[in-house]
N, C-alpha and C positions, 0 to 999 in steps of 0.2 A: 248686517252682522248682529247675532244677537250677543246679548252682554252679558256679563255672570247674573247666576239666579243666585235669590241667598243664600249665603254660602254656609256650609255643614262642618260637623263633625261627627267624631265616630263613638257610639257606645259598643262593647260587647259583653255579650250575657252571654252564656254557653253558648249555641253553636246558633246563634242569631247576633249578625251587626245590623245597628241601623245607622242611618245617617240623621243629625238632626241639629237644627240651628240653635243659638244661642239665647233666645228664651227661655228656658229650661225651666222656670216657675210656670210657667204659662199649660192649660190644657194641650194635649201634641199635637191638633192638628184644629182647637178652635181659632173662628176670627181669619183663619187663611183663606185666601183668594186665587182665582182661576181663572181663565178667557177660557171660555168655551169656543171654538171657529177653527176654520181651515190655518191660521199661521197663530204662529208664537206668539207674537207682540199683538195681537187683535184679537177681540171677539167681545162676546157676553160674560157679563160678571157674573162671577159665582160667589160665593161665599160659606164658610162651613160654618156650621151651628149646630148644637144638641146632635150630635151623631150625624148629622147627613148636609148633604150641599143644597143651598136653595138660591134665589135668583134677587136680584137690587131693582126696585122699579124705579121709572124715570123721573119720578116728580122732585124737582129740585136736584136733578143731574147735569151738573157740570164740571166745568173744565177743572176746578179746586178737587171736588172730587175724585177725575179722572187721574189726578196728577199723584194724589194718593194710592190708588191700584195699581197705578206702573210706577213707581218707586216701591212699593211695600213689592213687588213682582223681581225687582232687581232692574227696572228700564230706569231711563235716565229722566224719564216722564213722561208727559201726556203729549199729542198730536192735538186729539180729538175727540168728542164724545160721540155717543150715537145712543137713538132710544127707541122707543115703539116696535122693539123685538127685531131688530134689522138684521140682530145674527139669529135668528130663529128664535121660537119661543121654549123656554125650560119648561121643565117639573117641577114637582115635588114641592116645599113653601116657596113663597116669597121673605125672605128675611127683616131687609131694610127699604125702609119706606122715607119718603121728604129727607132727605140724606141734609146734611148740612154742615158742610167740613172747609176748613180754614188752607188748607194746601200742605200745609206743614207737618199732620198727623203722620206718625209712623205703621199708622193699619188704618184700616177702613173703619173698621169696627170702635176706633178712638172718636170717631166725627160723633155727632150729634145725630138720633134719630129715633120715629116716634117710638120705636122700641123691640124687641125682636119678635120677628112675627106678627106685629102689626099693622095691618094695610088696611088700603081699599082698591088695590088695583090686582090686572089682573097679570097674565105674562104675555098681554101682548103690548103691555107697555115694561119689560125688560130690558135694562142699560145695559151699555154695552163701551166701550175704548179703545183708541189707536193707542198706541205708546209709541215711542220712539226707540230707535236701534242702533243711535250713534251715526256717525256719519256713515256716507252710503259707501261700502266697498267693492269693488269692480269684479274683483274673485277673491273665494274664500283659499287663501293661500296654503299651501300644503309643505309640509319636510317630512323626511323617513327617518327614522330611528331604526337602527340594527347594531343589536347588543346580544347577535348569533352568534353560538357555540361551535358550528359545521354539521350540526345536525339537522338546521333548521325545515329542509325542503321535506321531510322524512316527518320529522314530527308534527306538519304542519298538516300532514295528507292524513295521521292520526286522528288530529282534533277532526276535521273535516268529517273522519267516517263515522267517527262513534265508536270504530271496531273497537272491544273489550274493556268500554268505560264503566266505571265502577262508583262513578260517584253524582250526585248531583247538584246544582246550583239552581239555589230559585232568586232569580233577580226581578222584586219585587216595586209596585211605585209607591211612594211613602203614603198614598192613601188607602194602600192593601187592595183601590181595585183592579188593578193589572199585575200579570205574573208570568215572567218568561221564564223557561225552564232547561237547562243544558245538562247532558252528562258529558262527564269530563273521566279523567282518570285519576286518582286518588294521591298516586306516585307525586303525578306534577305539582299536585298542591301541598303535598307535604314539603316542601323546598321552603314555602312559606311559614315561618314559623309562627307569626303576627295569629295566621288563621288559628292557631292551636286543634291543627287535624290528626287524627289518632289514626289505630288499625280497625277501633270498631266505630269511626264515624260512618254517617251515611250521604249526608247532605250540610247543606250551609244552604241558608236562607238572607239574601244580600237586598236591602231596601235602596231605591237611591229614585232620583225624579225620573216622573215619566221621560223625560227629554231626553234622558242617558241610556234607555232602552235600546236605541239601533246600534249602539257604542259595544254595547256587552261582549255581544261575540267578537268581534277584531280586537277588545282587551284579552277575554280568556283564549283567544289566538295566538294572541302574543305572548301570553305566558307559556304554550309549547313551542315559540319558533326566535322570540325575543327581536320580534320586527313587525314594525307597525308603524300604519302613514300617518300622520297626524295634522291634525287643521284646525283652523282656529276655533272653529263651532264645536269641535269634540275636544278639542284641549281640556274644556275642565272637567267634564265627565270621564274623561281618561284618566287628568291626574284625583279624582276622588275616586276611582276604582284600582289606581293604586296603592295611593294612601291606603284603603282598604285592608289591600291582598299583601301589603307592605314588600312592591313593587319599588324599593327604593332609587334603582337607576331610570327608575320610566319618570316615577316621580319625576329629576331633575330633567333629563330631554325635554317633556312635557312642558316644566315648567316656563322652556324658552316661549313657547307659541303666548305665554298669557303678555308676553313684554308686548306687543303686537296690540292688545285689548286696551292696555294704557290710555294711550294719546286718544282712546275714543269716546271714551265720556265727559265732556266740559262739566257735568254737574259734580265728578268726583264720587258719585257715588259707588262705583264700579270701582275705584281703585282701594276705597278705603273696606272695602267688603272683600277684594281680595287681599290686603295687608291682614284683615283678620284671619281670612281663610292660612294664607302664610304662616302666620304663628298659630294655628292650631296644628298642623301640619308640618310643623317644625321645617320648614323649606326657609330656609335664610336668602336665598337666592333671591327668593321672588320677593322677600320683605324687602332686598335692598332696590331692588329695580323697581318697586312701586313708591318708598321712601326718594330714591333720588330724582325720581318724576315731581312727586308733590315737591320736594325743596326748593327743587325749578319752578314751580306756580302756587310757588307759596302764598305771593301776593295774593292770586285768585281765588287760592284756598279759604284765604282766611274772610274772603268776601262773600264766599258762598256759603247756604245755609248748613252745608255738610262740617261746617268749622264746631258749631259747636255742639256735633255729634258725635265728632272721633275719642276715642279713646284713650286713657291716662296712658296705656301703656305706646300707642302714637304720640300722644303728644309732649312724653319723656325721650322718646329714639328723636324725633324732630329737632327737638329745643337743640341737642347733643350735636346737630349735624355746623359744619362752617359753608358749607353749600346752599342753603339757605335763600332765595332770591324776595327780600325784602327793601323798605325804603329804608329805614333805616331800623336799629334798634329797639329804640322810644316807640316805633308799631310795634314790632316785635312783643314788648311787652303788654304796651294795650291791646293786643291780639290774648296777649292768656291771662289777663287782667279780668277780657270779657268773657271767657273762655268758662274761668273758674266763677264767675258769678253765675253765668247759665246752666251749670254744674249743679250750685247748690250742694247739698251734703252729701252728694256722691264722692264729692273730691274731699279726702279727708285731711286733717292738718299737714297732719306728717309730706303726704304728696302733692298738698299745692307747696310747702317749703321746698322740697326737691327741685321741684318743678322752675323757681324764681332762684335756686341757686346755678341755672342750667342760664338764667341770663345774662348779656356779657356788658355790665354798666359802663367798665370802661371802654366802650366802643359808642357812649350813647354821648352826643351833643355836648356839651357844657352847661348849653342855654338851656337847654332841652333837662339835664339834671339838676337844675338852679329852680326850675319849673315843678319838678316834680315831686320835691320835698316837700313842699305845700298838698302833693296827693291824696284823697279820701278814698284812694280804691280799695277793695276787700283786699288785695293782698298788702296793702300799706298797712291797713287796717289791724289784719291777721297777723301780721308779720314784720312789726314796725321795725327790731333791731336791725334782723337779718337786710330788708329795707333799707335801711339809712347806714348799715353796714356797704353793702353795695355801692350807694351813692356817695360815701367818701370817699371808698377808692377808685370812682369812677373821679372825681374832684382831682385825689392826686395824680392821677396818670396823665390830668390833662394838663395838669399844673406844676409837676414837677420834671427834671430834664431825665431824658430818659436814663443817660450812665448814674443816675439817682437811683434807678429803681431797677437796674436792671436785673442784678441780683435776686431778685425777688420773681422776675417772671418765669422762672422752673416752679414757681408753687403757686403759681396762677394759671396751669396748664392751659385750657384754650381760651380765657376769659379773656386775652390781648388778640385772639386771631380774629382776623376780621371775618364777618360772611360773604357775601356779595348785594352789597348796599348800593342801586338804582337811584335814589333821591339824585335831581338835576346837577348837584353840586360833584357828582362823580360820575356822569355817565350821559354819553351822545348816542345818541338813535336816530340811523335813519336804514331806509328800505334798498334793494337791490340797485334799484332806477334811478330812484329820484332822493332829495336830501330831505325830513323835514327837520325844519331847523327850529332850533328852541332858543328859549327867551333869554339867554345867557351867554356871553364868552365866546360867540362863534366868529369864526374870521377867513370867510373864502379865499380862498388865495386865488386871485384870475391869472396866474402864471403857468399853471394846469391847465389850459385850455377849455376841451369840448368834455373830461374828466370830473361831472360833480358829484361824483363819490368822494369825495375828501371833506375833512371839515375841520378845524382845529380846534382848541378851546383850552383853557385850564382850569387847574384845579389846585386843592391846597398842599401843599407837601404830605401835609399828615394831617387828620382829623383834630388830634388832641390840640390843647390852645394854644402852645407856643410854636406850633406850626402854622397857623391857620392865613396867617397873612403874608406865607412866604408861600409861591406859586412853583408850580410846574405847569411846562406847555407841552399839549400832547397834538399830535396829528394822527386823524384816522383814515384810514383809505379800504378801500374795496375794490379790488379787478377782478376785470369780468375777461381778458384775453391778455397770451403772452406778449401781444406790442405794448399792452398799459405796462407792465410790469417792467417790459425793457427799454420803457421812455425813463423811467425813474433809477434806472442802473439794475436791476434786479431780476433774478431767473424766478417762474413760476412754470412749475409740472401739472397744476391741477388747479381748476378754478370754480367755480368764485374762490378770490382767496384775499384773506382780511391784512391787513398792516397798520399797528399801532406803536409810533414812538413818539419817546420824546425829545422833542427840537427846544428847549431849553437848558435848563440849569439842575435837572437831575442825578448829575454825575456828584454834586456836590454833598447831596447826602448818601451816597452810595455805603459809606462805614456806619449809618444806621437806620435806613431805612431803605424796605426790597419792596417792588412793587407785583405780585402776583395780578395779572390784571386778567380780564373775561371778557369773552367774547359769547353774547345771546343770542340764540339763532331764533324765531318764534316766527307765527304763520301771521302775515298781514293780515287776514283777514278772520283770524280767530285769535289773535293772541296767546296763545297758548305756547309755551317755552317746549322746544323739544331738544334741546341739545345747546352744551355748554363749553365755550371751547376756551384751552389757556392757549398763551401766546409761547413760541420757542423761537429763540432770536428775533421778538418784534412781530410772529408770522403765525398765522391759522388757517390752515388748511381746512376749508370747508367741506367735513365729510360724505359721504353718499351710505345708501343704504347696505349696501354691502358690507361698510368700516364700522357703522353705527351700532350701538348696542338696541337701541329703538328705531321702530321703523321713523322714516322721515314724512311726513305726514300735508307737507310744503313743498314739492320740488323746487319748482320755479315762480315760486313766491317769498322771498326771505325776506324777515326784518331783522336788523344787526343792532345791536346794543352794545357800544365796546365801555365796560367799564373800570375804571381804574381802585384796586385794592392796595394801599398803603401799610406796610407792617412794621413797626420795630425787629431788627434784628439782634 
């Protein structure tokens, strides 16, 4: 599967759009990179300079550098390197020579090297790179779109002939040297008012990546028959040809295929490239389906190096969400703590305050804000009131009984809602099969039999302090067939299917605290969160791909996470 390339937007000058990313200070097309070879994700590097493309030799090619081509490319990184001209030899200069880059640069052309155009080699020592394409998929999945009028089979045999087109399209590659060219009819595109096509236009000149060339025609197809098959490889050059043509119903259809692209980058780097792509292209849709992916691997997010490359205006929708899959808060905050120091003066006062009024104190520890008052971090630093603002009322919430404060929680909007906090003290994980069992509170029950999917354990009533040493018992279960379910008294329609209650003394707080509790569905063998389910009478129905809003990326490999969320009500 290949991934998204980096992602575009649209300029238009009279009757020329181009696509073009968000460097925008930058030369338009220096420093960019290419594989030259038979596939996508492989070949000879290229790189542009002074007007024209020239070739990287091998001396001091490796794997750090590799990893830089295919991320700067939109892969998710490097395989492999290759050198001594293995995908054929180039032309024209040799640019970079003795390369020498850290992994982490955002272009090649950021590494170290002895300077441009400076060699002593020739091109049959040209580098070259595998990249990776995400995990491997078995078929490139296909859906139709038909958002046909009854005209369609009629208009369709139109485009096809050419007969009495009047207008023409040159769809060009953003490095001007390839140019396809269509006549179309004039009528059709005047529908588009985005184009701003007149009675004395003649052509429209449309740039867009070599890759989206085979794409062209079955787009301006669809614009006379409004039916078109869609697959995940052409999804996004479909939806930035209609961004374009301001195709705003293909847009969303379109939009469904990229939920599919999600679950297949571990590095992140692919999703946080499409969240940009989203809000340039104002598709809220796709912002929210890539936002509630990352909330679910947020943990992972914030581990990997893409954390502290996302953007103010991600990491203000973020902060905002209760969905969230963190340990607990106190990360939470040391996550945009370090966030805003890697930033440096990018993140200006005003938005790193924003940004720390987005975090919810009173949800964090006791010990944990007894600790943190002693803090040297920039934002304690920058921001001391708002800071120890915070931290008292995180004090009182946990200190005072709640019919004290309750009145006050309409003007604390989400600052009391919990996210979904993982840390051992709220939450049992184990896999399909087998239990693992954590260091904590666990209590098999051998009354269950040959059934060790169950496990029990407790947890504190409620986080804040004068809850903490008063327990609730929860039991979690998993079945895998209608006899488990009807050993235990209970109907089951569809399995695997999750059951969480509790077998204690929860009734007793029932007048002020509600338990919204979750269930984590993630791949054993990648960890990666793909679906998040609440409980309805005790019960979670473990979805399939058909019910899901994301593909399932696990069939028969789940790991369950049931964790318990406590709320004031």
């Amino acid at each position: 599967m290949y991934l998204l390339w980096p992602l575009l937007f649209l300029h238009v000058s009279a009757q020329r759009l181009t696509l073009f990313d968000d460097r925008l200070n930058q030369p338009r097309r220096e420093g960019r990179v290419r594989l030259v070879g038979d596939l996508l994700s492989s070949g000879r590097v290229e790189v542009y300079h002074d007007g024209q493309w020239g070739t990287v030799c091998d001396d001091g090619w490796e794997l750090a550098e590799a990893q830089v081509v295919c991320r700067q490319l939109g892969f998710p990184g490097a395989i492999s390197v290759t050198s001594g001209g293995q995908y054929g030899e180039g032309s024209g200069p040799i640019w970079l020579d003795d390369m020498n880059c850290k992994g982490s640069e955002s272009s090649l052309s950021e590494c170290s090297f002895k300077g441009w155009g400076v060699t002593d080699c020739s091109h049959k020592e040209d580098a070259g790179v595998v990249c990776e394409t995400g995990r491997n998929v078995t078929s490139d999945r296909q859906f139709s779109v038909d958002n046909s009028l009854g005209l369609s089979d009629d208009l369709g045999l139109l485009f096809d002939s050419g007969d009495g087109c009047d207008f023409r399209i040159n769809v060009q590659d953003t490095s001007e040297e390839e140019e396809l060219t269509f006549c179309v009819h004039k009528m059709i595109l005047m529908i588009y008012p985005e184009l701003n096509i007149t009675n004395d236009s003649r052509n429209l000149t449309v740039n867009v990546s070599q890759t989206c060339h085979p794409h062209a025609s079955a787009f301006l197809r669809y614009l006379y028959t409004r039916q078109i098959d869609v697959s995940i490889t052409s999804a996004q050059c479909l939806h930035q040809l209609a961004f374009i043509f301001g195709a705003k119903k293909l847009m969303e259809d379109v939009g469904r295929a990229f939920t599919l692209l999600i679950p297949e980058d571990n590095t992140f780097h692919t999703q946080v490239s499409m969240y940009k792509y989203g809000v340039r292209t104002h598709d809220l849709v796709l912002q929210e389906n890539v936002l509630q992916y990352l909330s679910w691997n947020c943990e992972f997010l914030i581990s990997s190096p893409v954390w502290s490359t996302i953007s103010f205006h991600m990491m203000d929708a973020l902060l905002q969400r209760s969905d969230l899959i963190v340990k607990d808060e106190a990360f939470l905050l040391e996550a945009l703590e370090r966030w805003i120091q890697d930033k440096g003066d990018e993140i200006s006062s005003d938005q790193q305050a924003s940004l720390l009024n987005h975090i919810r104190f009173l949800l964090i520890p006791v010990d944990k804000l007894y600790e943190m008052q002693f803090s040297s971090s920039v934002l304690h630093q920058n921001h001391e009131k708002l800071y120890l603002t915070g931290l008292l009322r995180g004090f009182q919430f946990n200190a005072l009984p709640f019919s004290k404060i309750r009145n006050q929680m309409d003007n604390m909007s989400s600052e009391y809602l919990p996210r979904i906090y993982t840390g051992d003290e709220w939450s049992v994980i184990f896999n399909v099969t087998t239990v693992k069992y954590q260091s904590y509170n666990y209590n098999y029950n051998r009354r269950y039999g040959q059934n060790n999917r169950i496990q029990s354990f407790s947890t504190p009533a409620h986080p804040s302090a004068l809850y903490r040493e008063q327990r609730v018992q929860w039991q979690a279960q998993v079945f895998l067939s209608a006899q488990e379910c009807s050993n235990y008294g209970i109907s089951c329609y569809s399995f695997p299917v999750a059951r969480f209650i509790a077998s204690g003394n929860q009734n007793m707080y029932a007048s002020t605290i509600r338990y919204s509790n979750r269930l984590i569905l993630s791949c054993k063998n990648e960890n990666n969160v793909f679906h998040v389910q609440d409980f309805k009478s005790d019960m979670a129905v473990i979805p399939n791909n058909s019910s899901m809003g994301l593909p399932n990326p696990c069939p028969d490999d789940y790991s369950f996470r049931f964790v318990v969320r406590p709320q004031f009500i």
